[in-house]
Each structure stands twice: as structure tokens, then as C-alpha cells.
C-alpha positions as CSV (number, residue, x, y, z in Angstrom):
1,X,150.8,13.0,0.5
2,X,153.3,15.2,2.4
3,X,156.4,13.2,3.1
4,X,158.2,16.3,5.6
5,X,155.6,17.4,8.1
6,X,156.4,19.7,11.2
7,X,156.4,16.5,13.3
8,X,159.6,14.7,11.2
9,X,161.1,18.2,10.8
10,X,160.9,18.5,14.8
11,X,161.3,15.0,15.5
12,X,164.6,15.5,13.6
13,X,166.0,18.7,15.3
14,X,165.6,17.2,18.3
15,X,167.7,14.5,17.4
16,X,170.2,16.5,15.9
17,X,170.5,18.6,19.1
18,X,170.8,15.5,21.4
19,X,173.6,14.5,19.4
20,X,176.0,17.1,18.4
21,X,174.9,20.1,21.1
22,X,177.0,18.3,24.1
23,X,179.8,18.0,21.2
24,X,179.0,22.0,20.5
25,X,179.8,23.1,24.1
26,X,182.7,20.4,25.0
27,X,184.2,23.1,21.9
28,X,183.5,26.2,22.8
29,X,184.5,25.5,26.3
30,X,187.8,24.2,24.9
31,X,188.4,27.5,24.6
32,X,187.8,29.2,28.2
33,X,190.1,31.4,30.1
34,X,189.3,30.0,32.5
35,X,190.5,26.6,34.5
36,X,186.8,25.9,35.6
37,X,185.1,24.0,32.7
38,X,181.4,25.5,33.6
39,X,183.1,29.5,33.8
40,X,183.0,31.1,31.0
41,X,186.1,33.7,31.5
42,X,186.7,34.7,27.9
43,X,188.1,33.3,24.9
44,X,191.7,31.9,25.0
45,X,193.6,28.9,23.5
46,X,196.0,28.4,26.2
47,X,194.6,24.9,27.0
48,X,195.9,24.0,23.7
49,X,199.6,25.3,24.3
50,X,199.1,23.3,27.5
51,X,198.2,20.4,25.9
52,X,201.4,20.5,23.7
53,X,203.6,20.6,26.6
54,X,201.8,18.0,28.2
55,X,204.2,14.6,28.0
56,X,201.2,12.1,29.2
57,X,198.9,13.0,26.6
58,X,201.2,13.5,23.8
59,X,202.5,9.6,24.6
60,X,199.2,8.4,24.8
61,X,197.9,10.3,21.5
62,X,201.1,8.4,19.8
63,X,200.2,4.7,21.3
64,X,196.6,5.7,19.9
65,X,197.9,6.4,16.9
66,X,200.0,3.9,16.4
67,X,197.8,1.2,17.7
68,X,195.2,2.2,15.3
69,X,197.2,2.3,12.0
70,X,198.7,-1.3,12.6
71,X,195.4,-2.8,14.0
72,X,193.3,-0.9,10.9
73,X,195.6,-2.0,8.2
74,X,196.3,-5.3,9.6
75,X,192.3,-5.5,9.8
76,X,191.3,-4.7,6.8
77,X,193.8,-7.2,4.5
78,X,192.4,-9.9,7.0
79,X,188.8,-8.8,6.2
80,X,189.3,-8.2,2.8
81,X,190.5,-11.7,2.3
82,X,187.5,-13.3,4.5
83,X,184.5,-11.1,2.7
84,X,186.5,-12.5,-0.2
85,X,186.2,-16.2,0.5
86,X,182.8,-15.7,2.0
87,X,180.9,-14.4,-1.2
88,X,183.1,-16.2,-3.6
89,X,183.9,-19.4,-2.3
90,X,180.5,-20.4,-2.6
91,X,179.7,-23.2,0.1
92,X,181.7,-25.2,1.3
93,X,182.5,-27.3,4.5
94,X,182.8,-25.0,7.8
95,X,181.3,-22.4,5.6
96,X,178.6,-21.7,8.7
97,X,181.4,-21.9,11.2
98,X,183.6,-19.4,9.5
99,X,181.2,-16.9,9.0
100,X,180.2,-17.3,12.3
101,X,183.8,-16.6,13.8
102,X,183.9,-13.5,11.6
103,X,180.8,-11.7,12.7
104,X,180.8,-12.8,16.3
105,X,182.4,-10.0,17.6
106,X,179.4,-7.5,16.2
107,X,177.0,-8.4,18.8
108,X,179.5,-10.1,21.1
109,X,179.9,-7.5,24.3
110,X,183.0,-6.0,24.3
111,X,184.0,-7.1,28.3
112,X,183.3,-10.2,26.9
113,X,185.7,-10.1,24.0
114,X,188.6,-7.6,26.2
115,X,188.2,-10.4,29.1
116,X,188.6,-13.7,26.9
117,X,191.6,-11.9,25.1
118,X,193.2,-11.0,28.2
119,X,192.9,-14.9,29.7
120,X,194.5,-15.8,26.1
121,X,197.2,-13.3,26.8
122,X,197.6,-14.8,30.8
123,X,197.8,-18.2,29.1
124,X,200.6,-17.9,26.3
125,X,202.4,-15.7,28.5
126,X,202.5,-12.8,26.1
127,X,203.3,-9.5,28.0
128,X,200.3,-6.5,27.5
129,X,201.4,-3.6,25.5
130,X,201.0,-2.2,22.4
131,X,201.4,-5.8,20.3
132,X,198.3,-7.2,22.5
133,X,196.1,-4.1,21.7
134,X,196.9,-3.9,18.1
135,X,195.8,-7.9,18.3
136,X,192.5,-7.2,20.0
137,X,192.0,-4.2,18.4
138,X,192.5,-6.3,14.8
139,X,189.9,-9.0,16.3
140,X,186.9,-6.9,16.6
141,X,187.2,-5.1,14.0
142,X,188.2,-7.1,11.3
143,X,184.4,-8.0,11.2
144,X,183.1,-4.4,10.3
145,X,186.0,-4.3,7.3
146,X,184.4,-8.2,6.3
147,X,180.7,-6.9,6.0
148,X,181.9,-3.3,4.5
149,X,183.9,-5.3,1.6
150,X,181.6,-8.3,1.2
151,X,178.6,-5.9,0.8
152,X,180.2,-4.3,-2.4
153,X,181.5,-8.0,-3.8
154,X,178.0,-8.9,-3.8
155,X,176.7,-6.1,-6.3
156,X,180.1,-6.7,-8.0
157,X,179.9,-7.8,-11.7
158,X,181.9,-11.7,-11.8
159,X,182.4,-11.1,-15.8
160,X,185.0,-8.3,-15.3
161,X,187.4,-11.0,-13.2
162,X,186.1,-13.7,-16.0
163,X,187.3,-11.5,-18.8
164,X,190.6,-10.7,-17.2
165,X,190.8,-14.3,-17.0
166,X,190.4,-15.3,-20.5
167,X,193.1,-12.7,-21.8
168,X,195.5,-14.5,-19.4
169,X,195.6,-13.3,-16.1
170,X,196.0,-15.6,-13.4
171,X,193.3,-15.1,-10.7
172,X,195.9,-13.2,-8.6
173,X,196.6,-11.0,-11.1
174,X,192.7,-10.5,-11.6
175,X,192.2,-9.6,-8.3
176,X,194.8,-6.9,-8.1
177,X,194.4,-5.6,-11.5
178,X,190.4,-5.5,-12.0
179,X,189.0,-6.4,-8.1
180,X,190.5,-4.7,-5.9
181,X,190.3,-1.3,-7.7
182,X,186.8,-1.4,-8.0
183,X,186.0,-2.3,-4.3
184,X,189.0,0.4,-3.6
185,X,186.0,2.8,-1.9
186,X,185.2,-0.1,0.0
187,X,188.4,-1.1,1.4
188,X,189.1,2.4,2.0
189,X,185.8,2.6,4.2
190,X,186.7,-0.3,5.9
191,X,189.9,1.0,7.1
192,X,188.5,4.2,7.8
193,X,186.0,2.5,10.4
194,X,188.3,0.2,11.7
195,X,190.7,2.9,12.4
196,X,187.9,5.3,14.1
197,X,186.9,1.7,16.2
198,X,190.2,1.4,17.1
199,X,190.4,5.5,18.1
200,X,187.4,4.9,20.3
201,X,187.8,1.7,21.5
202,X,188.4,2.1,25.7
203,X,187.2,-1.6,27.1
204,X,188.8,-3.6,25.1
205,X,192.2,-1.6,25.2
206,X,191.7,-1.4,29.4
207,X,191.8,-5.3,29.3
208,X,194.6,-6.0,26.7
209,X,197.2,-2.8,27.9
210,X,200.0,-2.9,30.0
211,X,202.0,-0.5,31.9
212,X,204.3,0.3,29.0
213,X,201.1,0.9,26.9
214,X,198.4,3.3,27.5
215,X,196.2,4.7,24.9
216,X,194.0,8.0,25.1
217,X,191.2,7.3,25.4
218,X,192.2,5.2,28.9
219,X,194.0,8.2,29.5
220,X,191.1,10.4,29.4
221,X,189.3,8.1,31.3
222,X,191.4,8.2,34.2
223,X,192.0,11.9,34.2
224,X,188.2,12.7,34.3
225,X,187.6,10.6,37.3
226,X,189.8,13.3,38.7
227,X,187.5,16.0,37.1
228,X,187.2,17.6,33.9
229,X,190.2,20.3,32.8
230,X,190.2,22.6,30.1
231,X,193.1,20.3,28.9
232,X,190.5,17.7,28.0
233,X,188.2,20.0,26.3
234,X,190.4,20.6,24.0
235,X,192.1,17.3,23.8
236,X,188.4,16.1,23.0
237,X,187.8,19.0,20.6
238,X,191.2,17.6,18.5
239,X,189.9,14.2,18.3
240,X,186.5,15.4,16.9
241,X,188.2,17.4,14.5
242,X,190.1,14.0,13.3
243,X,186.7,12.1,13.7
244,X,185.3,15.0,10.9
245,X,188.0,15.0,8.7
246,X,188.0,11.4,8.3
247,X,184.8,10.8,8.0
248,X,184.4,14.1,5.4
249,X,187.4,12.5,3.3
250,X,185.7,8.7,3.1
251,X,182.6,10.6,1.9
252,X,184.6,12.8,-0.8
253,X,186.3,9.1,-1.9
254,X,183.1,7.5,-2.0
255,X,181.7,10.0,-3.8
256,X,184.6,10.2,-6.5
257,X,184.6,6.3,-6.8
258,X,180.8,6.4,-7.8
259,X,180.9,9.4,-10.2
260,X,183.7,7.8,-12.2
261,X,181.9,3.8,-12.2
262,X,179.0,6.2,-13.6
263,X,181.2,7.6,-16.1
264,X,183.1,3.7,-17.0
265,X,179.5,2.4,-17.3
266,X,178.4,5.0,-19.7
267,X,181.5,5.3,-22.1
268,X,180.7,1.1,-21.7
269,X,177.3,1.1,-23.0
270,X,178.2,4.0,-25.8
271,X,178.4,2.4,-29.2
272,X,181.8,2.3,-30.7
């Protein structure tokens, strides 16, 4: 039985093209001579250099940034500790209710979520900016940490924490000396995702932001309505970069993290 034909092999260029060839010409346009993003004029990096020495992007870039390490780390310790309680805790009363709360935002629509956040907002009289889209960007992504970390507690082995706790440790210290270093890839995934969510994320943040807050992405938005530049090609052509690091980085972790389990488990299982 052939399992690669020339109808999955063309199925699956085709999909790879629709994906990544858009991405493949935003770059090489990034760097046109020219100021009309469908000219090619010659190769030139002078839209980066303008880039630099433009103020509005380089703010924005830093309330991106900024908004998505706070809202990343702040979601990932909060979805740590609910993937925690949700496969450990066994059952217990509001059990449904809970888990509910924590995955609603995967299939809840995000004008949904950046409206009801921005009424909350209104109602306690707390004034948008960067604290009210570091909150909403912690609320929807807290969930994708959750299932990330609770995935790998499930295939976790219990006896590990059960030996630390019969040399002495209390279950704190269990957690931090034997838990958490084991689901480390995990966590580390988690944050990774939340922190390209948060990158991304241009709803949510156009309900929650204020005047003294504007992130890139909302940025961008508002300058292509204008029309494309050169500017944003290679503003856009950054942020892939990022994207492609990050995501080449959480593979190289994962990677490590499984080679070395491997390499526990068997030094485990050799006789002494």
C-alpha cells in the first residue's frame, strides 16, 4: 500500500504555497527601492533604516512587547496552577464550572470576549491602557497555557511527587523540585504561545486600549487602511522573523527535554 501518492504530495504543496507564498513576497518586497509596494525597483534596505527612525512604530513595537511579556508570564503561572488543580484535584464540587470558565474563551469569539471586557472596564471605572490589555490579553490566553500544561500532567508519572514525598518534602517542595522541571517543556510552550497570542492578538487589544496605549498590530491596522508602505513590509517581515525564531527555539527545547527524559528513563531501567 503506498502511503505518499502524487495526489498527497500535490495536495500538500499546494497547501504549503497558500500559506507561506503571500509571507514569501510581503519579504522580498520589504526590500524594494522603491515606495510602491507592487514596483519592483531594485534591492535596497532603506525601509528598514526608515523604520528605525520611525517614533510611532518603535512605541507601538515596545507596548507590544511589553504587553506580551506581562500578559504571557502572568498567563502561564495562572494556567499552570489551574491545569494543575484540574488533573490533580480529582473531582470535586464546581469542578464542571471551573473547567468550564477556563476553556471558555477557546471557542468564545473574540468581539465577544474584547466587548464584555471593555463593559467590565466601563463599569469599575478602570482607565484603558496597557494594564487593561495585559488583563485581557492574560484572560484568553491563560486557557491555551491550561490545556498545554494539563496535557503533559496527564502522561505524568504521580510516583515521582509520591517518592519526593516520602523522603520528606512537603508537596510544595515536590512540585518545585520534581514537577515543575519535568513539565518545564510544557510551561515553556505555553508561554511561548501565549506570548505569540498576545503578539497577534488585534480585537481584543482594539477593545481594551486606550489613547495612552496602542499596540502594533492596531498600529498596522490603521496605517494600511491608508495603504500599504514599504515601512510595513518590513515592519511585517521583523515580526515573522520573531514568529520563526520563537517557534524554532520551543522546538529545539522540546526536542532537548525529550532526548534527556529518554536518557533518565534508560539510565532508570539499567540495573545497578
Amino acid at each position: 500500500m503506498r502511503r505518499f501518492s502524487w495526489f498527497n504530495a500535490t495536495a500538500l504543496t499546494l497547501g504549503f504555497a497558500f500559506l507561506y507564498i503571500p509571507m514569501i513576497i510581503l519579504v522580498i518586497y520589504s526590500f524594494n527601492a522603491s515606495k510602491l509596494v507592487t514596483v519592483w525597483a531594485g534591492f535596497s534596505t532603506q525601509w528598514y533604516g526608515e523604520l528605525v527612525r520611525n517614533e510611532e512604530f518603535l512605541n507601538a513595537a515596545w507596548v507590544t512587547i511589553k504587553v506580551a511579556v506581562m500578559s504571557s508570564t502572568i498567563a502561564t503561572v495562572l494556567g499552570t496552577m489551574a491545569a494543575y488543580v484540574l488533573v490533580r484535584a480529582g473531582r470535586f464540587s464546581g469542578r464542571t464550572l471551573f473547567s468550564g470558565m477556563i476553556y471558555a474563551p477557546l471557542v468564545m469569539p473574540e468581539v465577544i470576549t474584547g466587548l464584555s471586557l471593555l463593559l467590565l472596564f466601563i463599569g469599575i471605572g478602570l482607565d484603558r491602557g496597557v494594564l487593561t490589555i495585559v488583563l485581557a490579553h492574560t484572560t484568553f490566553s491563560m486557557c491555551y497555557v491550561s490545556v498545554v500544561v494539563s496535557s503533559r500532567l496527564v502522561t505524568f508519572d504521580k510516583s515521582l511527587e509520591e517518592a519526593a514525598l516520602d523522603l520528606g518534602c512537603s508537596p510544595f517542595e515536590a512540585f518545585r523540585l520534581v514537577t515543575l522541571p519535568i513539565i518545564a517543556p510544557a510551561v515553556i510552550s505555553g508561554w511561548l504561545l501565549a506570548f505569540t497570542l498576545s503578539l497577534d492578538d488585534l480585537v481584543i487589544a482594539s477593545f481594551t486600549t486606550g489613547p495612552s496605549a496602542t499596540t502594533l498590530p492596531i498600529k498596522i491596522f490603521s496605517a494600511v487602511r491608508l495603504g500599504v508602505s514599504p515601512e510595513i513590509n518590513a515592519l511585517s517581515t521583523i515580526m515573522i522573523a520573531i514568529v520563526t525564531i520563537g517557534v524554532i527555539m520551543a522546538s529545539l527545547i522540546t526536542k532537548q527535554a525529550a532526548v534527556r527524559q529518554a536518557r533518565d528513563e534508560r539510565m532508570a531501567e539499567r540495573p545497578a
